[in-house]
C-alpha positions as CSV (number, residue, x, y, z in Angstrom):
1,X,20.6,-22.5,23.4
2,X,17.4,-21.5,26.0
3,X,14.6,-19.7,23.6
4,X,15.5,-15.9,22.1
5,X,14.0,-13.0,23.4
6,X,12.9,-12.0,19.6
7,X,11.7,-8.3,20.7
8,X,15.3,-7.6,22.4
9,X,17.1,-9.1,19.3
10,X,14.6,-7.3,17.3
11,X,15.8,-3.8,19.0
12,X,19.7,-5.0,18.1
13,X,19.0,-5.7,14.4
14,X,16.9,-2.1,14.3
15,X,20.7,-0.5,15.7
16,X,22.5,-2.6,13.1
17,X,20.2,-1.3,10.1
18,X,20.7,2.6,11.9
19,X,24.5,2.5,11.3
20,X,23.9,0.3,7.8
21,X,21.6,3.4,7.0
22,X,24.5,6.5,8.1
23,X,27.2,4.7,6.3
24,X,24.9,4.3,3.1
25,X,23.7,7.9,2.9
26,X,27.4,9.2,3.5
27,X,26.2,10.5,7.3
28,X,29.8,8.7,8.7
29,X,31.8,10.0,6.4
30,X,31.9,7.1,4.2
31,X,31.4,7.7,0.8
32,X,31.1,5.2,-2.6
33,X,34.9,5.6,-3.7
34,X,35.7,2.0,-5.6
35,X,34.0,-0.7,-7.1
36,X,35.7,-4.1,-7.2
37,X,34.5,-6.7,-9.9
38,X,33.7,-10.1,-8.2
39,X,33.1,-12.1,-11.6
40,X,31.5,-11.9,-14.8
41,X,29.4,-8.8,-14.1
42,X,29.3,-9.2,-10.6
43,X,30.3,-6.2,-8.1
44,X,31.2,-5.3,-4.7
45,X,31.9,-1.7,-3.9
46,X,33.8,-0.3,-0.5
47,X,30.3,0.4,0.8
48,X,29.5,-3.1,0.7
49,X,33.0,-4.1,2.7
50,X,32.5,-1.3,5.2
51,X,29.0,-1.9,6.3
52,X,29.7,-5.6,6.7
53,X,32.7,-5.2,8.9
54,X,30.3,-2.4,11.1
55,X,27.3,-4.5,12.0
56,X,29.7,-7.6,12.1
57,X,31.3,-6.1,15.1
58,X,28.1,-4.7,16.5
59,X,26.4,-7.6,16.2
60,X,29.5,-9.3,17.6
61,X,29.3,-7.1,21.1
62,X,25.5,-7.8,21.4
63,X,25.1,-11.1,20.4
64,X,28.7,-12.6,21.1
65,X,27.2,-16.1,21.3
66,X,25.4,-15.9,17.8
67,X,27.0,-16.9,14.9
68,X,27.6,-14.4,11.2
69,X,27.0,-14.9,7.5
70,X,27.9,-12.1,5.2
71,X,28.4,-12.0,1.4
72,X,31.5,-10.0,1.4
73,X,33.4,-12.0,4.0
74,X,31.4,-15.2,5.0
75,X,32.0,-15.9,8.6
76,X,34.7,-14.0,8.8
77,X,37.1,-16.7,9.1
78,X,39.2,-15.3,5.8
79,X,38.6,-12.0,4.4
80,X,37.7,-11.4,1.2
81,X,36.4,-14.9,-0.3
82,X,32.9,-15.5,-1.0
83,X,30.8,-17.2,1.8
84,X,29.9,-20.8,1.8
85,X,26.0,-21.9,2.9
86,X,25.8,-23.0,7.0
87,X,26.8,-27.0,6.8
88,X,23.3,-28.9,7.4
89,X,24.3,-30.1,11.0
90,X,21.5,-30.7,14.0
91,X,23.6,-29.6,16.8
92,X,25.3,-26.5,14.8
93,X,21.1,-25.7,14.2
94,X,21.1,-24.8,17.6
95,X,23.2,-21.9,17.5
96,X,21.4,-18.4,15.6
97,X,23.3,-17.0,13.1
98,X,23.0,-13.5,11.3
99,X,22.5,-13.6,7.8
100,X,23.5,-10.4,6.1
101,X,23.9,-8.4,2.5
102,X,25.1,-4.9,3.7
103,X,24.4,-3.5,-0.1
104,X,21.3,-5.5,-1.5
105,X,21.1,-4.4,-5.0
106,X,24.8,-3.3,-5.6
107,X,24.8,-2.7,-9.1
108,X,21.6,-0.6,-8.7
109,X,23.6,1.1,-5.7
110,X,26.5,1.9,-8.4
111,X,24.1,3.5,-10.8
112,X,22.2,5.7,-8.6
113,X,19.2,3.2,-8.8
114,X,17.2,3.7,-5.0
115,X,15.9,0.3,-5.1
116,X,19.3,-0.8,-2.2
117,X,20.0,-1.4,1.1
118,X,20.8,-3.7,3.9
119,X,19.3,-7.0,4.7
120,X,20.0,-9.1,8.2
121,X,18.0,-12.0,9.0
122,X,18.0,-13.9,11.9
123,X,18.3,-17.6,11.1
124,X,17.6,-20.0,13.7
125,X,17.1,-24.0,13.1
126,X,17.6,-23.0,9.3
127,X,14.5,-21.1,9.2
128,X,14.5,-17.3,10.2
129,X,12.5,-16.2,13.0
130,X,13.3,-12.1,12.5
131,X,14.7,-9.8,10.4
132,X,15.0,-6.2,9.0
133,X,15.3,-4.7,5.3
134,X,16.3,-0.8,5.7
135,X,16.4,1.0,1.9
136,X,18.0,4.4,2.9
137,X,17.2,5.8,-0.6
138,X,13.3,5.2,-0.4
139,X,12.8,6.1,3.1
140,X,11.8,2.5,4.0
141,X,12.4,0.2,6.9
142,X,10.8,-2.6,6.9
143,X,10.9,-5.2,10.2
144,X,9.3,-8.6,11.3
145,X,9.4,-11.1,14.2
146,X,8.3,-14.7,14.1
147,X,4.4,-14.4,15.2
148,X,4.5,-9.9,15.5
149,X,3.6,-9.3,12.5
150,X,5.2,-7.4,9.7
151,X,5.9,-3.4,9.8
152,X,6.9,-0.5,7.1
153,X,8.3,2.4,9.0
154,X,6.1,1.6,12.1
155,X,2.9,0.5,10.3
156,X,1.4,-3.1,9.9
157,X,1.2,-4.4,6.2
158,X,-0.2,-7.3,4.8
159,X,0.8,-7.9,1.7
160,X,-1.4,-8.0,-2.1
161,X,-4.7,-8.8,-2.8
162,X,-4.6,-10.1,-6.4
163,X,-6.8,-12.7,-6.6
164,X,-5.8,-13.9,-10.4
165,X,-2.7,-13.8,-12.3
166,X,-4.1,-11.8,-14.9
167,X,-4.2,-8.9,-12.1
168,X,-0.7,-9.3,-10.9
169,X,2.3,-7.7,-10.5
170,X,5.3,-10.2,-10.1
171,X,8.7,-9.4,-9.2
172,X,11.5,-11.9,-10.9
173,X,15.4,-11.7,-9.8
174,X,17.8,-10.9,-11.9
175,X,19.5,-12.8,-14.7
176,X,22.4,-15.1,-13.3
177,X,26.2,-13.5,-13.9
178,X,28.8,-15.2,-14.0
179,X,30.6,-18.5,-15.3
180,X,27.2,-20.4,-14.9
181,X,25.2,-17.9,-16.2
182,X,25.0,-19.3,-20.1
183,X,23.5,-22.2,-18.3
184,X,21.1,-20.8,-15.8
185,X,20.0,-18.0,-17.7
186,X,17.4,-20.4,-20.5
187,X,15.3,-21.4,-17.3
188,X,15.0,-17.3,-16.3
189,X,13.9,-16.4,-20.2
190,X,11.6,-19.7,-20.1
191,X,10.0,-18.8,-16.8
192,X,9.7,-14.5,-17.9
193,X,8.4,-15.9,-21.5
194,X,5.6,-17.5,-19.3
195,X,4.8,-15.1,-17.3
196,X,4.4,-12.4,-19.9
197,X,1.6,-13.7,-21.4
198,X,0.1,-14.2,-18.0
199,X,0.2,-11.4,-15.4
200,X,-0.5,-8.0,-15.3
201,X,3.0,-7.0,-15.0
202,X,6.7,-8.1,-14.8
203,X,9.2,-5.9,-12.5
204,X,13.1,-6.6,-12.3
205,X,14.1,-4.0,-9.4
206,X,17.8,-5.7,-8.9
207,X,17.4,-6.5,-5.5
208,X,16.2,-9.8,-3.8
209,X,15.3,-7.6,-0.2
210,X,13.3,-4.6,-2.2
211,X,11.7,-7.6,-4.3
212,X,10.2,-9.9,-0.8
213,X,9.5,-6.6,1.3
214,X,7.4,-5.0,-1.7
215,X,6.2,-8.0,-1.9
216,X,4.8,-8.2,2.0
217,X,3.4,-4.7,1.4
218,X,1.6,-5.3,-1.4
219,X,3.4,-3.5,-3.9
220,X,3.8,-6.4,-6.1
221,X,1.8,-9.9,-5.5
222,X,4.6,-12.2,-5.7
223,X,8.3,-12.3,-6.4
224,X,10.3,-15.4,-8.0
225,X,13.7,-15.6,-6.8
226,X,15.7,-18.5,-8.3
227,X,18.0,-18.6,-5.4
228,X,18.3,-19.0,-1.8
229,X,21.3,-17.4,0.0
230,X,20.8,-16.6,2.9
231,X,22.3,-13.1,3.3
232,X,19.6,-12.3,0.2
233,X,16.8,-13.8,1.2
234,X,16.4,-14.8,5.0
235,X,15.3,-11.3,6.2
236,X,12.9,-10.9,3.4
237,X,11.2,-14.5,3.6
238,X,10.3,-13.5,7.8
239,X,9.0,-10.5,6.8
240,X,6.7,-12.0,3.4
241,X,5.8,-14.6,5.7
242,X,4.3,-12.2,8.4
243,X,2.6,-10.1,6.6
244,X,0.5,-12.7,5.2
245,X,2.6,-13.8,1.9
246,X,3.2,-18.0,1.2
247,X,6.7,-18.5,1.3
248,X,7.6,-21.9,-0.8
249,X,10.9,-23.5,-2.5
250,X,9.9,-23.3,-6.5
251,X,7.9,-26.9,-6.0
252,X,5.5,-25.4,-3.7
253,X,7.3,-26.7,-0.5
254,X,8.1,-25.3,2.9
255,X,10.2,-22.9,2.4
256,X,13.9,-23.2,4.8
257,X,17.3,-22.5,4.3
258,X,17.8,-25.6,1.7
259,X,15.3,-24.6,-0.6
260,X,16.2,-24.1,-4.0
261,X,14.5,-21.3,-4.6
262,X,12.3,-18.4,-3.0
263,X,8.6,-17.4,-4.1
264,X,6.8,-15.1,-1.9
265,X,2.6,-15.1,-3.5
266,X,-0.4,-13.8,-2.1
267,X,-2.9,-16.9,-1.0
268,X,-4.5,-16.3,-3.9
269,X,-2.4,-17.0,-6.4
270,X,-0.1,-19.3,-5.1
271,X,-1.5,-22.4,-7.4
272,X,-1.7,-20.6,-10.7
273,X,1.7,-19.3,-10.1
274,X,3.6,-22.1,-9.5
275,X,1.8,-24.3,-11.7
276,X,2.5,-21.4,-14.6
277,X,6.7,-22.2,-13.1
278,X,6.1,-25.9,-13.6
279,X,5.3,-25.0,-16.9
280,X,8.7,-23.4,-17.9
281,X,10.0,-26.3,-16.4
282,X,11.2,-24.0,-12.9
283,X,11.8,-26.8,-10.2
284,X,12.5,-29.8,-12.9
């Protein structure tokens, strides 16, 4: 595929996140009837369903040649089954794909919690090159390009300024649900037990998007996300990375769509941090 004009892609992902945006705050008519249980503590509500279906066939009409990941449905190809990771193949890398969670923070969504919205990257050659994290609630749209810099409701930001640990703010995700969960959650305790005793503060907002986008304006100096799907993270990472944030897998690597895991740190930081991970054994 020839190169993407990012600015004219960017203008289609702002239209998706306006629609994402009117069917969250009830403008369309849509409002939170039903909540469907997934797994173990794990949601989906019609909100979620209705917003991906939305932007998947406006994004279908403006980038027909693109390819779509979404949470609720995958690619689409059966309805209702939870999506499956891109397959690592060079010539599929040449095709974009969307990556999006129309609800970021569901449960918070459920509860009347504001830290929620939509997240839609732009994945190309497995690494994102745009996205955009709208959170209706707050007021807050947050957008990046690859190389234009990072934006809050129109304004540049560039991220936190912590220059130890002991001053920090970090944001962790949330505790794995689930049937692996009893399994996964000893290395999330181990890794919050280590941080306790050595930042300023710990924040669990529920929401992988709110978590990387605070982080890229400074609200928080880092955020450890033990994951890596796409639809969570992609939009968030382009944005970190804009505004100035490292973006690494949890053994300090590159960051791409096979990491394991997704750290966003101020410069500053980024060595203490993950070496205070290695510690809790984050990345063994």
């Amino acid at each position: 595929m020839a190169g993407l004009d990012l600015d004219e892609l960017l203008h289609v992902a702002l239209g998706a996140a306006d629609i994402a945006r009117r069917i969250l705050r009830g403008e369309s008519g849509v409002s939170l009837t039903s909540v469907t249980q997934r797994s173990d503590r794990d949601f989906a509500s019609n909100l979620d369903f209705t917003v991906e279906r939305e932007l998947r066939a406006y994004l279908r009409e403006h980038t027909p040649r693109f390819g779509f990941l979404g949470e609720e449905e995958g690619s689409g190809a059966t309805e209702g089954g939870r999506p499956e990771l891109p397959v690592t193949d060079p010539a599929a890398d040449e095709r974009p794909f969307w990556a999006l969670d129309p609800v970021d923070g569901t449960s918070n969504l459920i509860h009347g919690v504001p830290m929620c919205g939509t997240s839609l990257g732009l994945v190309h050659r497995r690494r994102p090159v745009l996205g955009v994290i709208d959170l209706p609630f707050l007021n807050e749209r947050y957008h990046a390009r690859r190389g234009g810099g990072a934006f809050l409701n129109g304004d540049p930001i560039h991220g936190g300024r912590a220059t130890s640990l002991q001053r920090a703010f970090v944001a962790v995700g949330d505790f794995a649900t689930g049937a692996a969960a009893e399994r996964q959650n000893p290395l999330r305790l181990a890794m919050v037990e280590q941080l306790a005793h050595r930042v300023e503060r710990i924040r669990m907002l529920g929401s992988a998007a709110t978590d990387l986008a605070w982080t890229a304006a400074g609200r928080v100096d880092a955020c450890v996300l033990l994951s890596n799907k796409p639809w969570d993270t992609a939009a968030g990472v382009i944005i970190a990375r804009e505004a100035g944030a490292d973006v690494v897998d949890v053994d300090g690597s590159p960051h791409d769509l096979d990491s394991q895991g997704t750290i966003a740190v101020s410069a500053a930081v980024r060595d203490e941090l993950l070496a205070l991970l290695a510690a809790a054994g984050v990345g063994h």
